[in-house]
N, C-alpha and C positions, 0 to 999 in steps of 0.2 A: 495491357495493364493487368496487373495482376490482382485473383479478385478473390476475397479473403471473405468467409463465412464466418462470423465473429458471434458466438455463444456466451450468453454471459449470466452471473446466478444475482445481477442485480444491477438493473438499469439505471437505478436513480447514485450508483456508486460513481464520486466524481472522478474515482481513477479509471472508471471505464471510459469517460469521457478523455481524459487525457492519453490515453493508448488507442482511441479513435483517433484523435486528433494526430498522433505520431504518426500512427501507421499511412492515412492521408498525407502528409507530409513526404512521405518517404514516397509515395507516389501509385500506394495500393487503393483499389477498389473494394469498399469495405458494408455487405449487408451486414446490420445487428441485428442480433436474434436474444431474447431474456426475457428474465422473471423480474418483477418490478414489488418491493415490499411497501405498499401505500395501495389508495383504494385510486388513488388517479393516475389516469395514465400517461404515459409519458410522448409529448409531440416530438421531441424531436431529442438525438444526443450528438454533439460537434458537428449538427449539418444533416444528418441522416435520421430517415425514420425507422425507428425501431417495429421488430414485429414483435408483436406481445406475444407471451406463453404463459402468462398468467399472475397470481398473485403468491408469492412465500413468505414465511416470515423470520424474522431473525432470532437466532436457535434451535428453535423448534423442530427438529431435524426428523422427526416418524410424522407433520406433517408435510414435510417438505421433500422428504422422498415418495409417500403419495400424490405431492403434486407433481413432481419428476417424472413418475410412471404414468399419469395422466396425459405429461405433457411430450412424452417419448409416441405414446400412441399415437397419438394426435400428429406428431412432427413432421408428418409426409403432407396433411392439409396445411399446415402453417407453413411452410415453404413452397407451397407448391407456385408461386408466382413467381420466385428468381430464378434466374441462370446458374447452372451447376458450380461451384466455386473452382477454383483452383485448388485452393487451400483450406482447412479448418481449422480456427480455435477454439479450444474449450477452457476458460475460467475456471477453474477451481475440478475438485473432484469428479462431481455431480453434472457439469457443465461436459467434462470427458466422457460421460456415460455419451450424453444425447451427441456429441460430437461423433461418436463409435456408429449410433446410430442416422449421423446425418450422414457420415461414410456412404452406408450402403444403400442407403436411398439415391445418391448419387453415381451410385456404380462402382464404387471402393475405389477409385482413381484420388482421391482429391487425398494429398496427404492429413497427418493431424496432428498437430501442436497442442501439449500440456503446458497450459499457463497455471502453476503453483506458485502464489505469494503470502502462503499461510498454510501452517503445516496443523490442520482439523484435532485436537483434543480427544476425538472419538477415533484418530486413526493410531491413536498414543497408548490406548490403553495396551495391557496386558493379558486382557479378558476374552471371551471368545467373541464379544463384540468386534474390540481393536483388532483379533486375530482375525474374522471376516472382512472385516472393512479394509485391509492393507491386503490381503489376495482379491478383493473386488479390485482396489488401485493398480495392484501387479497387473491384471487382468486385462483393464483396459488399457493401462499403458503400452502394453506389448502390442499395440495400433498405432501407438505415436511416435513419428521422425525426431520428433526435438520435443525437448523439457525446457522451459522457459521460467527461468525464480529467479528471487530477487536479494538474494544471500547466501554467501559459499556459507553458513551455519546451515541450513537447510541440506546441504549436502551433506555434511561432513557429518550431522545429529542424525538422520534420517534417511534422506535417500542410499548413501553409499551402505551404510551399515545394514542396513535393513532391505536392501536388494529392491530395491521398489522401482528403479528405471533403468534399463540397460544401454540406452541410445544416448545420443549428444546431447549436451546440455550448452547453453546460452544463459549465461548470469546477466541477467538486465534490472540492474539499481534502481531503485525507486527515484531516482534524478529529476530533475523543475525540468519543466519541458519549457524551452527555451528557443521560441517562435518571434521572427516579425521583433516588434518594440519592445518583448518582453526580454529579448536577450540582449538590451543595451541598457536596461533598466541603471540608474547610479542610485548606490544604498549610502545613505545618511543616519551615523550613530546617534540618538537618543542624548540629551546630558544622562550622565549619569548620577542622578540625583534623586532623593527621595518623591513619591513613589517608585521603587523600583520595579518591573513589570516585567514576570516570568508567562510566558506565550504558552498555553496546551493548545496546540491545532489540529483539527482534521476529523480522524475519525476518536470519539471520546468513550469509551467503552470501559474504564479501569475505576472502579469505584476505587479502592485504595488509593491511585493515585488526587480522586477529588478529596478524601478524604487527610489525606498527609497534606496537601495543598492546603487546604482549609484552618489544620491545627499548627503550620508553620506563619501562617498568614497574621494568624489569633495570634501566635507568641511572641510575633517579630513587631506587633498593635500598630501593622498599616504601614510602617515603612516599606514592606514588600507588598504587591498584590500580585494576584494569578488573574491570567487574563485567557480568556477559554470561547473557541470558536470552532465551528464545524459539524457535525452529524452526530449527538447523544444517541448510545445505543439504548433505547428506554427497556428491553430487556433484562436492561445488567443494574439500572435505576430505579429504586420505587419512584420517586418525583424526583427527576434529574432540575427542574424548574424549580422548583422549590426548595431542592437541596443550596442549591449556586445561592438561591436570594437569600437565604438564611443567614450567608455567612457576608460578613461587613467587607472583604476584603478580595473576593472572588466576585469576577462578570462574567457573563456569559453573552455576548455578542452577537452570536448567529453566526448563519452559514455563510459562506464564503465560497467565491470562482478561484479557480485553481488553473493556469496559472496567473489571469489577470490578477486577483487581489493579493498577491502575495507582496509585495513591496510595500504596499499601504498596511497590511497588517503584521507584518515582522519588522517594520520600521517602525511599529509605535513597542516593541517590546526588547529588553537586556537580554534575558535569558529564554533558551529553547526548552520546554520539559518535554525531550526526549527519552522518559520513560514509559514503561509500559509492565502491570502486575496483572493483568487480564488471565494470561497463562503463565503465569511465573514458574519457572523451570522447565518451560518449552518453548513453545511458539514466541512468545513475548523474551524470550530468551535469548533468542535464535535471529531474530527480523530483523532489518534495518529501515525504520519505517522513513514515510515521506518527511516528515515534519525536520528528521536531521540533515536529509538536503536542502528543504526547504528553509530553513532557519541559517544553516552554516550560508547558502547562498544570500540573505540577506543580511549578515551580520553580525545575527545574532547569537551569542553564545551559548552551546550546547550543553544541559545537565543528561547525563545517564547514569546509569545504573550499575554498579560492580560487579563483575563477574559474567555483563552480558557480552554480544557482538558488538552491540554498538560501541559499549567502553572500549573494547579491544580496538574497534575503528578510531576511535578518538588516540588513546594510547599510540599505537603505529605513525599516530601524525601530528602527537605531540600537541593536541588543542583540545579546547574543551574543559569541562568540569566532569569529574567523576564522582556520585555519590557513596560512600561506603555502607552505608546501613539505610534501609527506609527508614526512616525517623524525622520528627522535626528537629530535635534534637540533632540528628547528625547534618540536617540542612542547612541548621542554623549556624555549626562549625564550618558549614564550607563555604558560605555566604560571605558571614560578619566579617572577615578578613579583609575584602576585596573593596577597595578604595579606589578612587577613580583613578590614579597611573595601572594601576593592577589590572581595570576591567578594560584599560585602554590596550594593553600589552594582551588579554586575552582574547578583544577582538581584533588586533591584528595579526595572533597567530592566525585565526582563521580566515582574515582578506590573502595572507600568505598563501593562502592555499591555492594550486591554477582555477581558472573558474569551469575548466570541463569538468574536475573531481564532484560540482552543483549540479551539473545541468548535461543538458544533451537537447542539440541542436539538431540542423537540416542536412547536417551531414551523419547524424548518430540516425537519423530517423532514416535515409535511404541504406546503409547499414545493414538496420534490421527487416526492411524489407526486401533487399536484395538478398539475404540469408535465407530468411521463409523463400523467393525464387529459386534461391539454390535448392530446397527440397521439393520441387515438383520439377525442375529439370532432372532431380533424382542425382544427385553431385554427391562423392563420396562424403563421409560421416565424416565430421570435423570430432576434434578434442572439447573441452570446456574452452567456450569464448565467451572473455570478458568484452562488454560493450554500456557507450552511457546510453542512459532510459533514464 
């Protein structure tokens, strides 16, 4: 069995829990190793107990790479109880440092996987910061077999142009993991009737988008609401709590299990707000986040944003809403049109769709573990392989 040293820059992140859970699936032995942003610690994630490496926090990056070189020192005592991995992953940038160095702790045998599914604001700039920070990523990448993301924009903005990985790459979608009863799940449309209920899920991070929310919600006086569930990055919010209750026609619900709750909470909602202005004209640019699989997988139909990946995903397949301008104004044009044959004809272009373009099952999850085996039997270097995740 193949046995996978899993690094991660955030334990309590539920997509970490969902790429345990696959990778389990697919039939790999998986220790987690991370930093955890909260002062409690985490017992358990999909079944396994994590080893702590400590506490970071979200943005805060001078001191989060202090806790990095803390936690690099240290990384020979925090592991010193498992068996040498076959394989390593490293989460994100920072997560590929310690991964470099769980290498050689282990004797440099153990291959290492770059899992990038967010391309860092401070790797973008132009300055001699961005200019260190993308020779530190060149650096350590020149250790890793396979680059693991989760949007050909990421290539095509970033990696290829900017020479930042020279090895294989593996596109794995942010797709509903689609296990056991959650992959028979039947989705049932909402009437479509006043309240109409636009879904923001998962990770909430984009004050712009709470705010266009809010003043489209005000203009439209209640026949729309925005309905908002998942992980406030309180970072990016003076009072994310107080903001939502302020306004008459925004809730905020709480967190949610991924993929259990996905059927009860995108069955109570019309629209997907698959937007994102967090890094507008990057990363938020570029991504294809969970919530547009997750939503298209339940029915619900998808708003984005013009000019990003995701439009372009929607465009290619012919479904979906496109927004043209952030505005409530321009919301309100794309909206008020849509009468119940209309929103009926828009959610069935998207049931039209096959349902592995949603999801990725038990045969997508042995897949991507047989791929990571092919790098420790050492198996030539493949091309970019698409695959559902």
């Amino acid at each position: 069995m193949l046995h996978i040293l899993y690094l991660v820059h955030d334990l309590y992140d539920p997509a970490v829990r969902r790429r345990m859970m696959m990778l389990a699936a697919g039939g790999a032995r998986v220790t987690l190793a991370g930093f955890r942003r909260g002062d409690k610690p985490i017992g358990e994630v999909a079944g396994v107990a994590p080893i702590d490496l400590g506490i970071t926090a979200d943005g805060k990056f001078l001191a989060r790479a202090a806790t990095l070189s803390a936690a690099a020192v240290r990384l020979r005592g925090s592991l010193r109880d498992i068996d040498a991995p076959d394989l390593i992953i490293g989460r994100n940038l920072e997560m590929l440092a310690l991964a470099n160095r769980a290498q050689r702790l282990f004797g440099g045998d153990a291959p290492i996987v770059y899992e990038c599914l967010d391309i860092h604001r401070l790797l973008l700039r132009e300055d001699a910061i961005g200019r260190g920070m993308r020779a530190a990523e060149r650096t350590l990448a020149r250790q890793a077999s396979l680059l693991l993301t989760s949007s050909p924009a990421f290539l095509r903005q970033y990696f290829e142009p900017r020479g930042q990985f020279a090895g294989p790459i593996m596109l794995l979608e942010n797709k509903v993991l689609a296990l056991g009863t959650t992959a028979a799940e039947v989705v049932t449309a909402p009437a479509f009737e006043a309240p109409i209920r636009i879904g923001w899920f998962g990770a909430l991070r984009c004050h712009r988008s709470l705010t266009l929310l809010a003043a489209f919600t005000r203009r439209m006086e209640g026949r729309y609401q925005a309905v908002l569930r998942g992980r406030p990055a309180q970072s990016e919010f003076a009072d994310f709590e107080a903001d939502v209750a302020a306004e008459p026609h925004l809730s905020f619900e709480g967190p949610y299990r991924n993929p259990e709750d996905l059927a009860a909470i995108y069955g109570g909602v019309h629209f997907t707000w698959a937007i994102d202005f967090f890094e507008a004209g990057q990363n938020s640019d570029w991504l294809l986040p969970n919530r547009l699989y997750e939503g298209c997988r339940h029915g619900a139909v998808p708003i984005a944003m013009a000019g990003t990946e995701t439009a372009r995903f929607l465009l290619d397949r012919g479904i979906g809403l496109i927004l043209p301008a952030p505005t409530a104004e321009a919301l309100e044009m794309l909206l008020s049109p849509i009468d119940t044959p209309a929103y009926a004809a828009a959610r069935q272009a998207v049931a039209a769709e096959p349902l592995q373009a949603w999801t990725a099952d038990e045969t997508d999850c042995r897949a991507l573990v047989e791929r990571l085996q092919e790098l420790v039997r050492g198996a030539p270097a493949l091309p970019v392989l698409e695959i559902a995740a």
